[in-house]
C-alpha positions, -999 to 999 in steps of 0.1 A, spaced: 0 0 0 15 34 -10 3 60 11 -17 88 -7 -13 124 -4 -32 146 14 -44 163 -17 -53 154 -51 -35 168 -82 -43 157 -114 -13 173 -132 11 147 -106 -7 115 -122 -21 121 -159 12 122 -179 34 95 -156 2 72 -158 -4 78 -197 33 72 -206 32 40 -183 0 21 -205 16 32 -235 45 16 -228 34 -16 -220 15 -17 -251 -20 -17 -231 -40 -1 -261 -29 -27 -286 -52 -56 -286 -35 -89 -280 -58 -108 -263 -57 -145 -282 -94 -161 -282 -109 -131 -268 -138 -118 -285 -127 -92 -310 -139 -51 -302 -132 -24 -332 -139 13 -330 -126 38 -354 -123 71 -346 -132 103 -370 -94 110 -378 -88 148 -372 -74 168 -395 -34 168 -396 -38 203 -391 -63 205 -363 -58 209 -325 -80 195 -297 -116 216 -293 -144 210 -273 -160 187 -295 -132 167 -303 -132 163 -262 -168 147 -263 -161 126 -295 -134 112 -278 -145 106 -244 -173 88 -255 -152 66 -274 -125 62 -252 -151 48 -223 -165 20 -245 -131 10 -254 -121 11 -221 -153 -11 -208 -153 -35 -233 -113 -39 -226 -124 -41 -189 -148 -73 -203 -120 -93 -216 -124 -85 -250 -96 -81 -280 -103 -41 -281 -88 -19 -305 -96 19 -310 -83 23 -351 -66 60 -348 -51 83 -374 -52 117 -394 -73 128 -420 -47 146 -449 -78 178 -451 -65 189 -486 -74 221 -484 -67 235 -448 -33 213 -448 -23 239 -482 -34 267 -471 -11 262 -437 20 256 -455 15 281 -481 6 304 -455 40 297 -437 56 297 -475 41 333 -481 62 341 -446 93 337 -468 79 356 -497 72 322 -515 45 309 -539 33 282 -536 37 287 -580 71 296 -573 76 259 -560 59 240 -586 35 211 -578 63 185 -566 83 210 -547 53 221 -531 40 188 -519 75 181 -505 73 209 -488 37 192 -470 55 166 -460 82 180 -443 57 205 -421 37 171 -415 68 159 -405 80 189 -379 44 205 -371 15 180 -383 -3 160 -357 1 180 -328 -36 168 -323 -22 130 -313 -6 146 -284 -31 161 -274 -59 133 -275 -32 117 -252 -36 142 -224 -72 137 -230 -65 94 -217 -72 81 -252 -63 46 -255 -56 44 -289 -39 16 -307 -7 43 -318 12 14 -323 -10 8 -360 -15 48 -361 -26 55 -398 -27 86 -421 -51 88 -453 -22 96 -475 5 66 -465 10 44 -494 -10 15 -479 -37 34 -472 -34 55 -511 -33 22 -524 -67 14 -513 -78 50 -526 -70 40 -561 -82 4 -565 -117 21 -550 -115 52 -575 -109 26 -606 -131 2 -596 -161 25 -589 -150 39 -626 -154 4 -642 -191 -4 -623 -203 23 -642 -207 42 -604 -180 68 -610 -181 96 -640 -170 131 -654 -196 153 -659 -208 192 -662 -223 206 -631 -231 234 -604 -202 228 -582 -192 250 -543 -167 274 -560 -136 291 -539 -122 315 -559 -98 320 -533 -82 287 -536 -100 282 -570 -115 250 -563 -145 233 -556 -154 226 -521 -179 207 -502 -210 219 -485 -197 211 -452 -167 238 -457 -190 264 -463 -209 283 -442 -240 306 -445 -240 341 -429 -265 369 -430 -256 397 -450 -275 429 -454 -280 429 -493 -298 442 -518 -328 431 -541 -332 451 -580 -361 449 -591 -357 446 -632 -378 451 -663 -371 429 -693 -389 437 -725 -408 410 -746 -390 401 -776 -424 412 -798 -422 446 -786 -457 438 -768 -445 445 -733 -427 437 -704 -421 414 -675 -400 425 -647 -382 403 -623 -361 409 -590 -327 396 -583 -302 394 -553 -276 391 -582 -280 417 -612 -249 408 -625 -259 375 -634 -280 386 -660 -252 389 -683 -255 347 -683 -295 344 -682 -310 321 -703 -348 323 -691 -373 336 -669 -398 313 -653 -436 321 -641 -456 296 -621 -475 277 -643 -508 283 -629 -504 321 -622 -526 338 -643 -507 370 -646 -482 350 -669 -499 320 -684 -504 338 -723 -464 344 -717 -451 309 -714 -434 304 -749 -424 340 -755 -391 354 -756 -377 385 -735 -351 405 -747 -322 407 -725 -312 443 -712 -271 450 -721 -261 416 -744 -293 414 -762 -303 379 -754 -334 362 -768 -343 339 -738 -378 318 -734 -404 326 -711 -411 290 -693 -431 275 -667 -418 261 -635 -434 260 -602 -402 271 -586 -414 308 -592 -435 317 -564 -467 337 -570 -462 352 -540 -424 365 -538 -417 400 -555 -432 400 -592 -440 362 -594 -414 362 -623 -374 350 -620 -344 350 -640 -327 317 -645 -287 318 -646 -285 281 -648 -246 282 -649 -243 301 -619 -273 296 -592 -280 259 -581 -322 261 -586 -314 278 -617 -297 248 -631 -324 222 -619 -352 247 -637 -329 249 -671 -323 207 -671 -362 210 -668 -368 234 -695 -344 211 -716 -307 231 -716 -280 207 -717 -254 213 -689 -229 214 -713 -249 242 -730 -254 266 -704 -235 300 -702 -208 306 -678 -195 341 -672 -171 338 -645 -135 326 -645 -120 305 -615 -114 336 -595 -146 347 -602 -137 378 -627 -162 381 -658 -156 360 -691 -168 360 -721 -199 336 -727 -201 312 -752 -225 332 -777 -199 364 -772 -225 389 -760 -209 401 -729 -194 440 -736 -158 443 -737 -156 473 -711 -174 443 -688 -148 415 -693 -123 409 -667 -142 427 -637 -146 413 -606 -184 402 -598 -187 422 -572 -174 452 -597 -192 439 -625 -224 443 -601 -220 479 -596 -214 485 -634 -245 466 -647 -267 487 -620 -253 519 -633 -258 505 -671 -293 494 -661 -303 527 -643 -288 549 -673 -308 523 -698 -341 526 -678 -344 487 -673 -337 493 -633 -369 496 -614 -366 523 -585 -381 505 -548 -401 534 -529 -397 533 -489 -427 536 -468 -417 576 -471 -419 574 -506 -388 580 -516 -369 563 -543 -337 541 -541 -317 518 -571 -329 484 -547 -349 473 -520 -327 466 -486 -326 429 -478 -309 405 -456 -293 375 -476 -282 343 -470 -250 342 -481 -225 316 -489 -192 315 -474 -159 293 -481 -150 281 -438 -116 288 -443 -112 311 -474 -135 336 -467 -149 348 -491 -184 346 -512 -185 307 -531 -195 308 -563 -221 283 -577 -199 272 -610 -206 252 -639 -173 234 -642 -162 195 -654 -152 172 -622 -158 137 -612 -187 127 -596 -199 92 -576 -232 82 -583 -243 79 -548 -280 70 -556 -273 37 -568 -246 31 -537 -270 47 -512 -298 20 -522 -278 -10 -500 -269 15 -473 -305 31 -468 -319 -11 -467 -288 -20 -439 -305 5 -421 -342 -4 -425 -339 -39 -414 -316 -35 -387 -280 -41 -395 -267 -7 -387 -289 9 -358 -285 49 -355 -293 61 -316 -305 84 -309 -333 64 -335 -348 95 -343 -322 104 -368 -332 75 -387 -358 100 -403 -333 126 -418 -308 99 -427 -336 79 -448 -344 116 -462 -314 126 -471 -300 97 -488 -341 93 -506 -327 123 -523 -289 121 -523 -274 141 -555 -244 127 -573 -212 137 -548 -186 162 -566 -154 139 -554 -126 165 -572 -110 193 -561 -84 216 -580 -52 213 -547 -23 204 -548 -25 187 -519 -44 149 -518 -47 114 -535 -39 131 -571 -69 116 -592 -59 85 -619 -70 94 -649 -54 103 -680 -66 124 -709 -55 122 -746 -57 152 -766 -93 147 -783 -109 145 -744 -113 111 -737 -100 100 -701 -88 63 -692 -90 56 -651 -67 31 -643 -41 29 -612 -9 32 -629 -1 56 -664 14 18 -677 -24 8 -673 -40 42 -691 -13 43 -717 -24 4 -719 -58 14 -724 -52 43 -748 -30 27 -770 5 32 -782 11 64 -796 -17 82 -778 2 110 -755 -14 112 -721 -19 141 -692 -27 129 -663 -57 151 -642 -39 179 -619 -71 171 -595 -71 156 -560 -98 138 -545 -117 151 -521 -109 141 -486 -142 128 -477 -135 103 -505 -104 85 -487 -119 88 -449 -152 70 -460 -128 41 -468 -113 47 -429 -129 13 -415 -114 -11 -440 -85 12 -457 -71 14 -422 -70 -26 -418 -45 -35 -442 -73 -39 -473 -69 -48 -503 -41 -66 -488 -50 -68 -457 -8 -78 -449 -14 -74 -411 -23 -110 -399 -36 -94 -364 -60 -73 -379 -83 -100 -397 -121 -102 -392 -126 -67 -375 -135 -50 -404 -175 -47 -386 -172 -19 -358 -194 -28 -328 -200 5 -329 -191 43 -347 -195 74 -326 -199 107 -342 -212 144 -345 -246 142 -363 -231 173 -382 -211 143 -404 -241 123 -407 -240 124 -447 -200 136 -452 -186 111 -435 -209 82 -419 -230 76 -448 -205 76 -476 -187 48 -453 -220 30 -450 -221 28 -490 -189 28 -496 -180 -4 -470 -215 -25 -486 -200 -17 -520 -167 -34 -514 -165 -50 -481 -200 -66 -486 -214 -55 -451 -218 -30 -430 -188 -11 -412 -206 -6 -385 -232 -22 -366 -243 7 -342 -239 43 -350 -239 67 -326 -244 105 -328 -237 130 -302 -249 168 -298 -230 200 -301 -212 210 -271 -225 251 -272 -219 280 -250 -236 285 -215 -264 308 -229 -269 275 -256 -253 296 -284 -227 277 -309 -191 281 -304 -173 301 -325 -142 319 -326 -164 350 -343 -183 348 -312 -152 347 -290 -174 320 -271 -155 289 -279 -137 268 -247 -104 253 -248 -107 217 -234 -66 221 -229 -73 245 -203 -99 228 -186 -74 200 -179 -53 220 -166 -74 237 -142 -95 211 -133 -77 175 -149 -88 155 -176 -107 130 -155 -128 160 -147 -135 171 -180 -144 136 -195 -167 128 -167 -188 160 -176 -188 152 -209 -204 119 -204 -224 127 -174 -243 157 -198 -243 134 -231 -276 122 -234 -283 105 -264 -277 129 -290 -288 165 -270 -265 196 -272 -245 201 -238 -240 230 -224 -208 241 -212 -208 251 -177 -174 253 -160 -185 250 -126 -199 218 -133 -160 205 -147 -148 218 -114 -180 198 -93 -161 165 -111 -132 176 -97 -143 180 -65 -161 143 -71 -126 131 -83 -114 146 -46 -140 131 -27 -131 95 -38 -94 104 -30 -102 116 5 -121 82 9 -88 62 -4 -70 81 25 -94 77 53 -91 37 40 -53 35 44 -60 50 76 -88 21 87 -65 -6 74 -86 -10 45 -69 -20 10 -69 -38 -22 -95 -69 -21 -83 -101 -29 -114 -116 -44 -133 -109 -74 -164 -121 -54 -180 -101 -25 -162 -114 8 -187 -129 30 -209 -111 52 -225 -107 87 -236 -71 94 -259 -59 82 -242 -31 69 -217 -48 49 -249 -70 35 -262 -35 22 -234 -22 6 -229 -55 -13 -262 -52 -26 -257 -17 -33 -228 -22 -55 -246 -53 -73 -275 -25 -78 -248 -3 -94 -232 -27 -113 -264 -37 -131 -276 -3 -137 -243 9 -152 -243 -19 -178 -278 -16 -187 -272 19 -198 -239 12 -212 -256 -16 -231 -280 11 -242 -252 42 -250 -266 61 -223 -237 75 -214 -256 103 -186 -273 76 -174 -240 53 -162 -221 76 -151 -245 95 -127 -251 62 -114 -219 58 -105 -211 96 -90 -249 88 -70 -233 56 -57 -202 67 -49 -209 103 -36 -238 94 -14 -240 53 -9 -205 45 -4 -188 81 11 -215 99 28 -232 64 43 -215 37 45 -181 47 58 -203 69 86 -219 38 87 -188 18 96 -167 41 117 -180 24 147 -169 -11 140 -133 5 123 -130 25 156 -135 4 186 -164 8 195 -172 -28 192 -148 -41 174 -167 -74 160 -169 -75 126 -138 -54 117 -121 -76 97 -150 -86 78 -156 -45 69 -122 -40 55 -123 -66 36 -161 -58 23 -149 -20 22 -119 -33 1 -140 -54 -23 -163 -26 -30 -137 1 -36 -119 -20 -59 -158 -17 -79 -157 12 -77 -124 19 -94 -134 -7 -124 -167 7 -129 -155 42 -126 -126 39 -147 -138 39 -186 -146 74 -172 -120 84 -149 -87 64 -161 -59 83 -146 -76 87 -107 -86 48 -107 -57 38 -119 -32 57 -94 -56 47 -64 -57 8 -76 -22 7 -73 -24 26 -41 -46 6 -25 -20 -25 -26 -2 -47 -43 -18 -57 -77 -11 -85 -104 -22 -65 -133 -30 -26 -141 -64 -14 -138 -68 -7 -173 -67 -46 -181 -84 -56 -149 -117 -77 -151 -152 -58 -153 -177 -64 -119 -201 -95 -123 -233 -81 -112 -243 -113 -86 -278 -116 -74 -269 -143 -53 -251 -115 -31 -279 -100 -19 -300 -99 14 -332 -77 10 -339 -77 48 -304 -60 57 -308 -39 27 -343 -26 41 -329 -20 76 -298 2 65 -323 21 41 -344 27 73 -315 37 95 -305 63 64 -342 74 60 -343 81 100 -312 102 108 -318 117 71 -353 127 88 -341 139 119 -310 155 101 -332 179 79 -357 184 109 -334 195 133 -316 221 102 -354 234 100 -364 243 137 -327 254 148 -313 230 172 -280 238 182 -257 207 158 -239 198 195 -272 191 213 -280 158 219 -322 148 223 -335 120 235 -359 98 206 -391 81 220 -412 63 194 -449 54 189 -467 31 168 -435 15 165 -437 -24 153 -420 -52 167 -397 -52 136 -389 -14 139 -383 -20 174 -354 -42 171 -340 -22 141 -338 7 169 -323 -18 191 -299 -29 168 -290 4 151 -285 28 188 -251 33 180 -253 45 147 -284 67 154 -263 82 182 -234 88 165 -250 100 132 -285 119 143 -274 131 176 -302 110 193 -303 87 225 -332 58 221 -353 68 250 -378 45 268 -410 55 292 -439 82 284 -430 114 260 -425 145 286 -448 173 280 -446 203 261 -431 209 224 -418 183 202 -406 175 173 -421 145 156 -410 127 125 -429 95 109 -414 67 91 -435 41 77 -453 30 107 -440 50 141 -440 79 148 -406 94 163 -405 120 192 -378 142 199 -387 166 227 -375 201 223 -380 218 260 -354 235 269 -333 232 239 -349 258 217 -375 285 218 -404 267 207 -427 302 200 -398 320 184 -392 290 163 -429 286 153 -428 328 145 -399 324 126 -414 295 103 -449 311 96 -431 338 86 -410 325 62 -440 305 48 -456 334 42 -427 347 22 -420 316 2 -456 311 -8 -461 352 -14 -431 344 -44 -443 315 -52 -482 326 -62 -463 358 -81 -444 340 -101 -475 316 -104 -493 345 -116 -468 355 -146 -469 321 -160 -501 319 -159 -501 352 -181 -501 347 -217 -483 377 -227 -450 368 -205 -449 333 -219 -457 344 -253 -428 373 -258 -401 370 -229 -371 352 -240 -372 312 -239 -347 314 -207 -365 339 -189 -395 318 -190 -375 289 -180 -358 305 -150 -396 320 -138 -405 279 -140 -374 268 -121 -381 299 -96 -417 288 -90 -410 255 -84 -382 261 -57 -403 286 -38 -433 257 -42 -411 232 -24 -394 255 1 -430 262 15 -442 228 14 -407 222 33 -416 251 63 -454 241 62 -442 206 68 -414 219 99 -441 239 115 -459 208 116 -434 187 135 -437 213 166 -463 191 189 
């Protein structure tokens, strides 16, 4: 036994214990026979540091790899980095542009050597970090998406999709950067309101016969129309379908046609269709019958005008910048009388109508994306989401929370094809070779194209990359040695028991591994799936760093540990609900954490220390039969939520048990028999205060590693680390419901007398005399029995003979009632003063803020929080009068 210190400090254990299972090679699973246990985690970009919800994703993780290591089974968390194309270029050319280099300076090969030194020197700080987090990860098989095994399995996928027929080239509406001139995916951009504009436009009929006007965020567009719809059935425009308009500044002829995405209802009815540059634009021109590879484009890569196709665009227009081009066409429009003045409510006359816009942003860029017609590579994702939505439907893949199955089923119903290139630098460089007339030939190797092409035929291979979501959805069977598979160790584990992740990657990431894993591995990659919440700001808000609201997890851990930190993030993750950051709760875990370690120490001192039976020692007290049961209660209630992923659920069970069964109870309970004061049974508690203690480090540890594993060893000498040390059995057969209903009596009486004695005042050191009524034969030998503790713990001496007169306090429990006279000891009318007064006050709050609930016009218009705060209000004041009502009525 190694003697604790007298206060815990997380910063004295984490790293010594973290280093020690790493090691010994405690993450990597080696367990022969054992049941196999695979988890992969969501590898974090090579650029990325730890944030808050990297802290959750990874807790949660790390406590089912822990627990199921803790069953006996071969577990294995998969670990690596994701490659993120674009964010790992823009770091090194940012650190390039420091030394007043290009990345164009470099050329392509010079410049991706350049990546691999920084990821070399600077990339995966991350890994570090998830380490001073307690994740045991398998680093010992550590991947990254671009190693050669793993970019081997990139380009057998890429060809073979090509050869099914489920991978193409094609012409469409593509996430434009113009900052890193490539397209990007909707989860790298992000919306923002911007205070805009809307023009209101006329366009003349081709036949001289009129006009239709339109309204548009984007006037410049224009110069790239090729139609205006009207709803079909609006009868405004019906006689109009099938005319032409003449466009204002290039002259365009462009049809009038019928779509119902024009809404009757917004602004004229009428819209102009840029089908090369708006992404409903292009689904109303495939319906009016424009090829893609017909529609206009007017925008370069960095988003400067260019000439369309049919060469109407005005020279002095050419080469602008949109945003440039937009204030020129205005001007040209106003001059021209095309522009439509908007009149305020004052009646005055502006160029546009004041608007706020939903804008698209590039995350890391920037700036505005661009909707662009462009050729790419696309993944026909209907045809490989058809296996993945039926794995879901009959039960091979469950999602939990289950009421995501709804958006999944939706989303992947009407799943578009998925854009897979990207114009970087950085990334799986795509195989495919073009000859000179067009044609491409997908094979892995330029041998293979040229093979395919024939001799002669000169070959340039695509300058693209492939978008990063492509190689991570091959992360559960890429990272396993496949197609080779040359790791004998890592065979049959390509099913995960289970997947956790943010439901933000729902459709990036989980999905396209679902299809992706059918399509090649033949089953599912995972059997559950798992999706947390957001981790937001106090007030509920999202973290941002706009917002300056974000929380760094690092700090957290080293203020408060990182046992702390994990065990708020499981105790407030409940199935798939955001969490709320609240700091004071990290440092209540602490505290928790600190409480368990003073309970170590006050068991060194009582001679109590590391069991030496997996089963609970035998027992004679009654005591000692309760907290046997107790922990058997525990046990099965922890693994019925773990079973479940209810993460809140197991580990508030185990702070309730621990906090209040095992420290506040039962060693008060037991300081009598430790103590002296009748020593029999002393040698049976240790060893029953042992056993459970020793539970209590297990069950706790998936959630605290680096406390339960320094007390373990603490607590005596062991044959194995606590990280490899076998999971409790819960054991009916150790329970005794008659001891277990006497403790729970003792605990309801001096919890009873406790609170009743707070309530009327009586001085902590004065010790009453307890006379009872009513009281049955079996509640009369409990008191019998249970004098000591009652005396020691409630302040109370059992008393026999007749009540004396006068004031009282009386308490009942079940049957009997429980007499404590108070004579003497306080001043009975002062109390009884002091209580109806304070009723008074708690029930005058309580029926106002009864009264502003109860008002419509509160609940209807005061913030959300405000109304829940008047709720939470109302029903404290409700309970603190019941409380005073019930104290006055203990006074006889």
């Amino acid at each position: 036994m190694t003697e604790l210190a007298k206060t815990f400090d997380p910063a004295a254990i984490e790293t010594r214990w973290y280093a020690h299972w790493e090691e010994q090679g405690l993450f990597r699973p080696d367990r022969s026979g054992a049941e196999p246990w695979t988890i992969v985690n969501p590898p974090p970009n090579v650029t990325g540091s730890l944030h808050i919800g990297h802290a959750l994703d990874n807790t949660l993780q790390d406590i089912l790899v822990r627990h199921a290591r803790l069953q006996g089974k071969d577990a294995r968390w998969v670990v690596g980095t994701d490659h993120a194309g674009i964010a790992t270029q823009m770091v090194v050319e940012r650190n390039l542009a420091k030394e007043g280099v290009k990345r164009t300076d470099l050329g392509r090969e010079a410049f991706v050597d350049k990546v691999w030194e920084w990821k070399a020197e600077s990339g995966g700080q991350i890994t570090g970090q998830l380490r001073r987090l307690g994740c045991s990860m398998d680093w010992a098989n550590e991947r990254f998406t671009m190693d050669e095994g793993f970019s081997k399995a990139v380009l057998k996928v890429f060809v073979q999709l090509h050869r099914d027929g489920l991978l193409y080239r094609d012409k469409r509406l593509v996430n434009w950067d113009p900052h890193f001139g490539t397209a990007i995916s909707d989860l790298e951009v992000e919306t923002r309101e911007v205070q805009g504009s809307f023009w209101h436009l006329r366009y003349p009929l081709a036949d001289g016969s009129g006009e239709i006007r339109v309204a548009t965020t984007r006037p410049e567009t224009l110069l790239a129309d090729m139609a205006v719809a009207v709803h079909p059935e609006d009868p405004r425009y019906t006689a109009l379908i099938g005319k032409q308009v003449r466009l204002p500044i290039t002259g365009r002829l462009v049809p009038i046609v019928g779509d119902e995405h024009a809404d009757p209802a917004l602004g004229s009815g009428a819209v102009k269709i840029t089908p090369g540059h708006d992404f409903n634009d292009f689904e109303v021109g495939r319906r009016a019958g424009i090829e893609a590879r017909d529609m206009l484009n007017m925008l370069d890569a960095k988003a400067q005008v260019t000439q369309t196709a049919d060469g109407l665009i005005p020279a002095e227009l050419l080469g602008l910048d949109r945003f440039e081009a937009r204030k020129a066409i205005v001007a040209r429009l106003k001059e021209e009388g095309f522009l439509v003045p908007h009149l305020d409510k004052d009646g005055n006359e502006h160029d546009a109508e004041p608007r706020t816009i939903q804008t698209p942003y590039g995350d890391r860029s920037g700036v505005v994306i661009e909707p662009w017609l462009t050729d790419q590579w696309y993944v026909d994702a209907k045809t490989l989401a058809q296996p993945a939505i039926e794995a879901v439907r009959s039960g091979k893949t469950q999602i939990v929370p289950k009421s995501w199955e709804k958006t999944y089923f939706n989303w992947m119903e009407n799943i578009q094809p998925w854009c897979v290139s990207r114009q970087l630098w950085w990334g799986h460089r795509i195989p495919a070779w073009f000859a000179e007339d067009g044609r491409a030939f997908v094979a892995e190797t330029e041998e293979e194209a040229q093979a395919q092409a024939g001799e002669g035929v000169a070959l340039t291979r695509d300058p693209d990359v492939l978008d990063t979501w492509f190689s991570s959805a091959l992360w559960p069977f890429a990272t396993l040695g496949w197609p080779e598979n040359t790791d004998p160790t890592l065979g049959g584990r390509y099913a995960n028991d289970v997947l956790i992740s943010g439901f933000d990657i729902l459709f990036f990431w989980d999905a396209r591994m679902m299809m992706q894993g059918l399509h090649f591995m033949g089953e599912v990659p995972f059997r559950k799936l798992y999706l947390h919440g957001l981790v937001r700001a106090a007030d509920g808000a999202k973290m941002s760093k706009s917002k300056g609201n974000t929380v760094d997890p690092l700090g957290l851990i080293d203020r408060y540990g990182a046992d702390a930190l994990r065990f708020f993030m499981a105790a407030m993750e409940s199935q798939g609900r955001d969490i709320k950051m609240d700091e004071k709760r990290v440092e209540g875990y602490r505290n928790f954490a600190t409480k368990l370690w003073n309970a170590s120490r006050f068991a060194q001192a009582n001679g109590i220390g590391a069991s030496t039976t997996l089963e609970p020692p035998a027992a004679t007290l009654a005591v000692n039969k309760w907290i046997v049961a107790e922990t058997v209660a525990c046990v099965q209630a922890v693994d019925l939520a773990l079973a479940d992923l209810r993460f809140d659920g197991a580990a508030n069970t185990i702070y309730q048990f621990v906090w209040s069964r095992f420290c506040d109870w039962y060693l008060e309970l037991i300081k009598p028999v430790l103590q002296g004061e009748g020593a029999e049974g002393a040698d049976e508690t240790r060893a029953v205060a042992g056993w459970v203690l020793d539970q209590i480090l297990v069950l706790l540890h998936p959630f605290m590693p680096f406390i339960t594993e320094e007390l373990w060893h603490a607590m005596g000498t062991r044959s194995n680390d606590l990280i490899v040390a076998r999971w409790p059995i819960a054991d009916a057969r150790a329970l005794d419901p008659a001891a277990s209903q006497e403790i729970d009596w003792v605990i309801r009486l001096v919890s009873e007398v406790r609170a009743a004695r707070t309530e009327l005042n009586v001085p902590p050191g004065a010790r009453l005399p307890i006379h009872v009524r009513d009281a049955s034969a079996l509640t009369a030998e409990r008191l019998a029995a249970e004098g000591n503790v009652l005396a020691r713990l409630a302040r109370v001496d059992v008393a026999t003979g007749e009540v004396p007169a006068g004031g009282a306090l009386q308490i009942v429990v079940d049957e009997a009632t429980f007499v404590l006279p108070l004579e003497g000891v306080v001043d009975l009318d002062a109390e009884r003063a002091r209580l109806t007064k304070a009723i008074a006050a708690a029930e005058k709050e309580r029926d106002s803020l009864a009264a502003r609930l109860d008002n419509p016009s509160f609940v209807g218009r005061a913030k959300p929080e405000a109304v829940e705060k008047a709720r939470a209000d109302h029903a404290d004041k409700a309970a603190e009068a019941a409380r005073l009502q019930a104290a006055l009525g203990r006074l006889g």
